[in-house]
C-alpha positions as MATLAB code, in Angstrom:
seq = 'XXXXXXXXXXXXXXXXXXXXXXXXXXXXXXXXXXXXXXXXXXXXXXXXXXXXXXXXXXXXXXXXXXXXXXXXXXXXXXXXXXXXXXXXXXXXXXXXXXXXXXXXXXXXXXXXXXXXXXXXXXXXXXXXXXXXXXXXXXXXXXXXXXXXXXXXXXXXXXXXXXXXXXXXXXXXXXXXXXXX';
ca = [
       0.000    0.000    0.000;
       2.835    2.365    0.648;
       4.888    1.725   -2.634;
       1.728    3.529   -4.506;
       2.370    6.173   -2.548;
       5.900    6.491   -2.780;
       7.387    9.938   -4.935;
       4.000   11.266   -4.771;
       3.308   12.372   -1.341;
       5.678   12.259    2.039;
       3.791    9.728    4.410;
       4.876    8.570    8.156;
       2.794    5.612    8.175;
      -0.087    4.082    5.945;
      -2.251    0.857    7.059;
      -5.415   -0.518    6.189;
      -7.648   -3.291    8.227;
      -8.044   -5.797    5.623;
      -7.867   -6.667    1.816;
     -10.555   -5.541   -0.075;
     -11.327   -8.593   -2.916;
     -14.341   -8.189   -4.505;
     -17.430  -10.353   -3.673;
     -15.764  -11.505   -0.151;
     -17.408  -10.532    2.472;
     -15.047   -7.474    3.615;
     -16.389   -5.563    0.105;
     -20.225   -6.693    1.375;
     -19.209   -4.546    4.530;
     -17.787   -1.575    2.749;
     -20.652   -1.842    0.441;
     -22.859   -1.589    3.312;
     -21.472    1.440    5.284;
     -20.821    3.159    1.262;
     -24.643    2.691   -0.151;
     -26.926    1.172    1.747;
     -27.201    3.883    4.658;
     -24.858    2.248    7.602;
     -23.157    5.165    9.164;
     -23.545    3.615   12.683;
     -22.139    0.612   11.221;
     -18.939    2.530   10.025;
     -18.520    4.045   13.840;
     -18.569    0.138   14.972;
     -16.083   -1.542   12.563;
     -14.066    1.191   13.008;
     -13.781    1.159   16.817;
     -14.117   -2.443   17.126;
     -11.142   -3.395   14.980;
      -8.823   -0.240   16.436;
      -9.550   -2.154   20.216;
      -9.232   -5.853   18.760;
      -5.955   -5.352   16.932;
      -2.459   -4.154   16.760;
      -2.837   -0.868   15.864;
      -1.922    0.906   18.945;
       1.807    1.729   17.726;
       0.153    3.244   14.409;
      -2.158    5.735   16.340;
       0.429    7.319   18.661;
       1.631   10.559   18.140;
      -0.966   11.173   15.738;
      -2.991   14.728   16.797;
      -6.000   14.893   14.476;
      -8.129   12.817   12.151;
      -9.428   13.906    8.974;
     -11.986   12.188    7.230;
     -11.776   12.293    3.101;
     -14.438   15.079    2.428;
     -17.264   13.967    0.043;
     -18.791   16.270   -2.601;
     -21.583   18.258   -1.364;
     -23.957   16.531   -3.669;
     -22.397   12.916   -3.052;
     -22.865   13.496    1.318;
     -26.958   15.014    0.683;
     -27.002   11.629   -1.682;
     -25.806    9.230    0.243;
     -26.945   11.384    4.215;
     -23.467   10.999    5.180;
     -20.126   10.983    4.855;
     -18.941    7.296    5.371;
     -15.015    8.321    6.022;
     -16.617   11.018    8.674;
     -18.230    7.773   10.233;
     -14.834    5.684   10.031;
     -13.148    8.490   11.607;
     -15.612    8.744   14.517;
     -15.136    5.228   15.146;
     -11.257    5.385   15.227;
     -11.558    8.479   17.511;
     -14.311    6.785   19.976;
     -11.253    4.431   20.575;
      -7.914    5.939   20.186;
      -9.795    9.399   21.502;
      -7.580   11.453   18.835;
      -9.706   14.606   17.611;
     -11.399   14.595   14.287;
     -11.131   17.715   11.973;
     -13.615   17.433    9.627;
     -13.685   21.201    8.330;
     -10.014   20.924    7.474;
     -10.466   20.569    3.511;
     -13.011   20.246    1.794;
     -14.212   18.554   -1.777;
     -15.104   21.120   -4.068;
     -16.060   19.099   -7.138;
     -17.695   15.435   -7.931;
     -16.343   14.623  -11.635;
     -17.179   10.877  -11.698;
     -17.310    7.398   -9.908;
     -13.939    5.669   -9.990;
     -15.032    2.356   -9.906;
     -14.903    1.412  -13.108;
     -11.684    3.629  -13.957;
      -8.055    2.927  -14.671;
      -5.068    4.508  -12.669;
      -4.726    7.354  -14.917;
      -8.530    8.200  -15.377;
      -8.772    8.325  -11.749;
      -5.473   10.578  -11.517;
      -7.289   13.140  -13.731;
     -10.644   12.761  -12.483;
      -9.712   14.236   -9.089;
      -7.127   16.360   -9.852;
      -8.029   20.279   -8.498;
     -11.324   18.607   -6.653;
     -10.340   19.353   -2.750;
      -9.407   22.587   -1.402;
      -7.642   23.607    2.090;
     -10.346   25.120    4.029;
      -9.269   25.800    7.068;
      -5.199   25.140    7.405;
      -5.356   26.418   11.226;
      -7.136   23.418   12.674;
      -4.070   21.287   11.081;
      -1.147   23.861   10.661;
       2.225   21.977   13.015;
      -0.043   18.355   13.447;
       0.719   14.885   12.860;
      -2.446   14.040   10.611;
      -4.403   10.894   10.064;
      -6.297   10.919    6.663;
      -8.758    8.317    6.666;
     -10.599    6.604    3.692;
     -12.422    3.970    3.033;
     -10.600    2.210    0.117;
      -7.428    2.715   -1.430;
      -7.006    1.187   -4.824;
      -4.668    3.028   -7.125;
      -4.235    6.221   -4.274;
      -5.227    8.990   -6.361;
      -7.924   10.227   -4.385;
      -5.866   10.149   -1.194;
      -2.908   11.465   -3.367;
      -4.773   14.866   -4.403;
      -6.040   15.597   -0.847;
      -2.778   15.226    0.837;
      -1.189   17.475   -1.320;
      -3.824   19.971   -0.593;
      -3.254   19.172    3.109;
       0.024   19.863    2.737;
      -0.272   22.874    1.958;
      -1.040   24.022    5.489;
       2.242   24.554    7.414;
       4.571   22.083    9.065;
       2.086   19.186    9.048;
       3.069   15.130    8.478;
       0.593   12.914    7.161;
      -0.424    8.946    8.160;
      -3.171    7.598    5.807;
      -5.579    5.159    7.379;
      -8.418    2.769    5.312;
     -10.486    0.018    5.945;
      -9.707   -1.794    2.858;
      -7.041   -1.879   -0.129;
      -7.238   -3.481   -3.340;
      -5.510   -3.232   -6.327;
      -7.161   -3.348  -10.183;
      -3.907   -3.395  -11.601;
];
């Protein structure tokens, strides 16, 4: 999971709880907390597996969480932001802060998936903005998602993270999978 991220973006740590295959019953979860209105359920998985597994090294020294921001239209869809929920449920355990205001997504181009690495590299390129660098400016930061497959989307918000001063960034997902 790292090595996508390597030469793109400086990372402390990255982790994910499991791998996401299609079908198994991990992407039956995801798809459950994603579509089928779960948020609760997202707050549970989350907190459950940060208490039942060996994550405690990965959370220290981090000082906020931020969740990956939805588009407007994609969070009044859906009634929630499922990374918001994931973050909750990592903070209800590890009781690290969660910035949600810090960025936000300013545009919704398309779904990614059904796209290849490079049509999701362009189709969220320029889509988050720094909205408030304050609440993150000197922090160790935990970007959470829900699944990382080729790390563009978690690619084009950290740089816009980054932007804020003196900052390091961890990512954190529930799943990864790879297309490729």
């Amino acid at each position: 999971m790292a090595r996508l991220l390597w030469g793109k973006i400086p990372v402390e740590r990255v982790a994910a709880f499991f791998y996401f295959k299609p079908q198994s019953a991990a992407a039956r979860l995801v798809y459950q907390i994603k579509y089928n209105n779960k948020p609760e359920l997202a707050v549970e998985v989350a907190s459950r597996l940060t208490k039942e597994s060996d994550f405690c090294d990965f959370f220290c020294d981090i000082d906020c969480i931020v969740p990956m921001p939805l588009a407007r239209k994609r969070e009044k869809e859906r009634g929630y932001n499922q990374c918001l929920s994931i973050a909750e449920g990592l903070s209800r355990t590890t009781h690290i802060p969660v910035v949600a205001d810090a960025v936000e997504r300013i545009s919704f181009k398309a779904s990614q998936t059904k796209m290849n690495h490079w049509e999701r590299i362009e189709n969220v390129e320029g889509v988050f903005r720094l909205k408030n660098p304050e609440y993150i400016a000197g922090k160790h930061v935990l970007l959470v998602d829900d699944i990382m497959t080729t790390g563009s989307t978690i690619c084009s918000c950290a740089k816009e993270l980054l932007r804020a001063s003196n900052i390091k960034i961890s990512i954190f997902t529930l799943g990864y999978t790879k297309t490729m």
